[in-house]
N, CA and C atoms as an extended XYZ file, in Angstrom:
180
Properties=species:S:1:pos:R:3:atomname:S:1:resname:S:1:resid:I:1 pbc="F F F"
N         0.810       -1.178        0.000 N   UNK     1
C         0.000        0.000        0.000 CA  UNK     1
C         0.870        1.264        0.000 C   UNK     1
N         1.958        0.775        0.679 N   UNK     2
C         3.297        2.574        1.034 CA  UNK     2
C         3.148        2.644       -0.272 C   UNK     2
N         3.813        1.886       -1.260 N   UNK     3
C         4.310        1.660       -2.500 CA  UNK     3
C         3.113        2.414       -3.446 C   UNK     3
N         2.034        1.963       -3.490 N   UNK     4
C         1.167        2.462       -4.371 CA  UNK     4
C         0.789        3.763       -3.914 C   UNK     4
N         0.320        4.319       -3.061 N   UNK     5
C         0.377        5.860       -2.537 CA  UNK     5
C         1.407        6.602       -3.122 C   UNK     5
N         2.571        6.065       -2.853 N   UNK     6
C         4.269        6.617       -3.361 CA  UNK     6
C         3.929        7.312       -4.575 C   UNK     6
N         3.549        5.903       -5.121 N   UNK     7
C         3.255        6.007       -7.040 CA  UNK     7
C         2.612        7.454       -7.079 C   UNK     7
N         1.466        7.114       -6.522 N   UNK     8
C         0.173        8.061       -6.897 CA  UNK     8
C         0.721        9.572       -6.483 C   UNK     8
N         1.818        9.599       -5.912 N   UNK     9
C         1.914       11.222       -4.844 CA  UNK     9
C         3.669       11.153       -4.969 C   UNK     9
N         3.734       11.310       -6.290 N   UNK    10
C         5.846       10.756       -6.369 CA  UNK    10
C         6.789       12.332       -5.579 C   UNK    10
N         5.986       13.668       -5.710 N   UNK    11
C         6.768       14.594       -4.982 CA  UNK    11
C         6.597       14.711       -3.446 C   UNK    11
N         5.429       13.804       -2.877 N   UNK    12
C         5.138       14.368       -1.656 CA  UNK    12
C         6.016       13.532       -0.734 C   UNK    12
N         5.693       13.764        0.245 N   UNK    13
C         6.548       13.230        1.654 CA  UNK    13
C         5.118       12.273        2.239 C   UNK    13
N         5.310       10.920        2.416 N   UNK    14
C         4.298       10.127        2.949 CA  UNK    14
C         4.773        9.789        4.450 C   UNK    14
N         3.925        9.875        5.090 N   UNK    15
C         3.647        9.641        6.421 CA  UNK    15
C         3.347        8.133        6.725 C   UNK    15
N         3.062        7.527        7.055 N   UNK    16
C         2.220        6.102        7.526 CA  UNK    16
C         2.489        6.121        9.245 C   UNK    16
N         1.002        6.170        9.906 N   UNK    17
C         1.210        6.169       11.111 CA  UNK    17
C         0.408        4.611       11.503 C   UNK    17
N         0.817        3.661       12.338 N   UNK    18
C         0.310        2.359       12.362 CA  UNK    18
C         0.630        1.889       14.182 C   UNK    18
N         0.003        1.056       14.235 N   UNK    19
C         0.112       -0.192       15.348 CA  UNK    19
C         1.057       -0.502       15.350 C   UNK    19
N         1.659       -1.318       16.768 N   UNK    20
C         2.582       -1.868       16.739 CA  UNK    20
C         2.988       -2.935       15.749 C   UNK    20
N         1.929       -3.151       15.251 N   UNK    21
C         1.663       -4.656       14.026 CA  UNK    21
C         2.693       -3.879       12.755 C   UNK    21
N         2.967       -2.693       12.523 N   UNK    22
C         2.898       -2.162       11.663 CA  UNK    22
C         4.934       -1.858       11.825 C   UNK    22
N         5.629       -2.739       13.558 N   UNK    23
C         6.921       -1.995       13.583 CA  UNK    23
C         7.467       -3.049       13.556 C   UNK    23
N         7.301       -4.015       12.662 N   UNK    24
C         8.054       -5.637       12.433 CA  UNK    24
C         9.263       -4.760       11.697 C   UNK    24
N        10.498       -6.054       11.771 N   UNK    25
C        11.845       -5.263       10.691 CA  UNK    25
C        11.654       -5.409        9.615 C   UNK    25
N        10.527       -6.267        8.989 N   UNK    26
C        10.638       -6.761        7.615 CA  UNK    26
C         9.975       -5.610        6.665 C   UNK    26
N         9.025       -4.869        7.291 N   UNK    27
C         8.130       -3.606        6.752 CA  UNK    27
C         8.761       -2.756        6.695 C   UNK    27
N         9.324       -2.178        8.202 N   UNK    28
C        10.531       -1.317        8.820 CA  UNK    28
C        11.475       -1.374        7.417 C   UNK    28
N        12.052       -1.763        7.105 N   UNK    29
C        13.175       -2.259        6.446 CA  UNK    29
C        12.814       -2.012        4.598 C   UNK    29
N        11.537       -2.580        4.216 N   UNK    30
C        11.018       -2.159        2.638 CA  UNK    30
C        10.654       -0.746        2.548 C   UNK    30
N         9.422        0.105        3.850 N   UNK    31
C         8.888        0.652        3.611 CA  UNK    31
C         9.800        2.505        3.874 C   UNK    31
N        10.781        2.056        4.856 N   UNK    32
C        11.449        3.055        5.206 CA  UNK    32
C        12.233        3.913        3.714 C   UNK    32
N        12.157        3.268        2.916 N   UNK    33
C        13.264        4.099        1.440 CA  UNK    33
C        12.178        4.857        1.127 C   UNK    33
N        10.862        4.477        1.360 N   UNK    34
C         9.418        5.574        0.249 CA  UNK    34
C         8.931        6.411        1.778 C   UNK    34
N         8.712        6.222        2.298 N   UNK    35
C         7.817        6.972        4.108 CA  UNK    35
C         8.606        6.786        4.995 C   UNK    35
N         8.240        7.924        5.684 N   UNK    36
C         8.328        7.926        6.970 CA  UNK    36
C         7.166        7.020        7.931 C   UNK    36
N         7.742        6.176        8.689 N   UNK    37
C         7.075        5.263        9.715 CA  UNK    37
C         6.746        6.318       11.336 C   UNK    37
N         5.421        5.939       11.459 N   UNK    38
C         5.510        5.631       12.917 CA  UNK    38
C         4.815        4.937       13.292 C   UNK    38
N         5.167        4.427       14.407 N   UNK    39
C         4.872        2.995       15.023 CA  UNK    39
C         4.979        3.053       16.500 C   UNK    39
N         4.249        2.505       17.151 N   UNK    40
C         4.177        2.339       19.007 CA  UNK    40
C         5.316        0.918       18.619 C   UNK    40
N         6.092        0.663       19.721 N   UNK    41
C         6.687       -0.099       20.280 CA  UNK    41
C         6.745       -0.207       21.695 C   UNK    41
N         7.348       -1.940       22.412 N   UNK    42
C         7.204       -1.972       23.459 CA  UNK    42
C         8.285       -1.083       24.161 C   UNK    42
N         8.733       -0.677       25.281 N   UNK    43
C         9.807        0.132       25.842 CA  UNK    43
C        10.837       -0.624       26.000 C   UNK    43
N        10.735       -1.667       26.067 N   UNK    44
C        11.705       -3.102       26.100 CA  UNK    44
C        12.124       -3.980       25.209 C   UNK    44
N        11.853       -3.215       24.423 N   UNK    45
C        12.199       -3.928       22.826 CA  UNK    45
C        13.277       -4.141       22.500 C   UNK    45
N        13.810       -5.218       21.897 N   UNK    46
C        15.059       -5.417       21.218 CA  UNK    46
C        15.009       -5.765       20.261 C   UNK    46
N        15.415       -4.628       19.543 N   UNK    47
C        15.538       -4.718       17.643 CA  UNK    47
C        17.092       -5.353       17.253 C   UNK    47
N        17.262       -6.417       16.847 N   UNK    48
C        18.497       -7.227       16.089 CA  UNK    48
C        18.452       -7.134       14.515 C   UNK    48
N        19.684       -7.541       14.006 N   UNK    49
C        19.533       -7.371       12.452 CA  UNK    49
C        19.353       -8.936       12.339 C   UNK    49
N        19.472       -9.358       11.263 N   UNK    50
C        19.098      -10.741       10.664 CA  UNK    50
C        20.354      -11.277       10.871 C   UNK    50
N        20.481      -12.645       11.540 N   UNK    51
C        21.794      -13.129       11.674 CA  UNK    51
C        22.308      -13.464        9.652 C   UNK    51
N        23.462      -13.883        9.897 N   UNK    52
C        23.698      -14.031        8.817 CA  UNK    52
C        24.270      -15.116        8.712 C   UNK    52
N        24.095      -16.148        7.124 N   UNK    53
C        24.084      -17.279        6.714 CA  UNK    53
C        25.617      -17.388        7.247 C   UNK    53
N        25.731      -18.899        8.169 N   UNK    54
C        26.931      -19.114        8.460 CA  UNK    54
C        27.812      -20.360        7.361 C   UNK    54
N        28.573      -20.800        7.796 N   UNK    55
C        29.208      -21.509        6.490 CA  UNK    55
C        28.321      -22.672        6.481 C   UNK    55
N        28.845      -23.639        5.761 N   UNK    56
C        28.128      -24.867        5.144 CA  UNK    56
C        28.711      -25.801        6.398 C   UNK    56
N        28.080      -27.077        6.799 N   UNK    57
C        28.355      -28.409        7.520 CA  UNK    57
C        29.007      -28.764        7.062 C   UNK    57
N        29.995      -29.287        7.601 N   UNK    58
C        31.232      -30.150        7.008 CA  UNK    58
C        30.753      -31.978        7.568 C   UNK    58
N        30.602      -32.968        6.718 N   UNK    59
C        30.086      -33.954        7.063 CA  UNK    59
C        31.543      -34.894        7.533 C   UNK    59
N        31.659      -35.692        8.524 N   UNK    60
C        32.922      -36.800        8.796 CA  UNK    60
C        33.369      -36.319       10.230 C   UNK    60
């Protein structure tokens, strides 16, 4: 939906104000390059990045 608003309004500055449902990293993370987010979070939150792919199993 950020995305298609974007389209429709390419000079303006978009807002999106949402639920906590709305402050996952995966949204956080697409929607942040087109809008500005806001979002309630808990006060105790811990935001991590995505671990990253470690090497391959070595079998023997």
């Amino acid at each position: 939906m950020v995305l298609q608003v974007k389209r429709w309004l390419p000079d303006k500055d978009i807002i999106v104000v949402g639920d906590n449902s709305y402050a996952s990293i995966e949204f956080l993370d697409k929607a942040r390059k087109l809008a500005t987010i806001i979002a309630t979070m808990r006060m105790d939150t811990a935001l991590y990045d995505f671990v990253l792919r470690g090497r391959e199993g070595v079998v023997g």
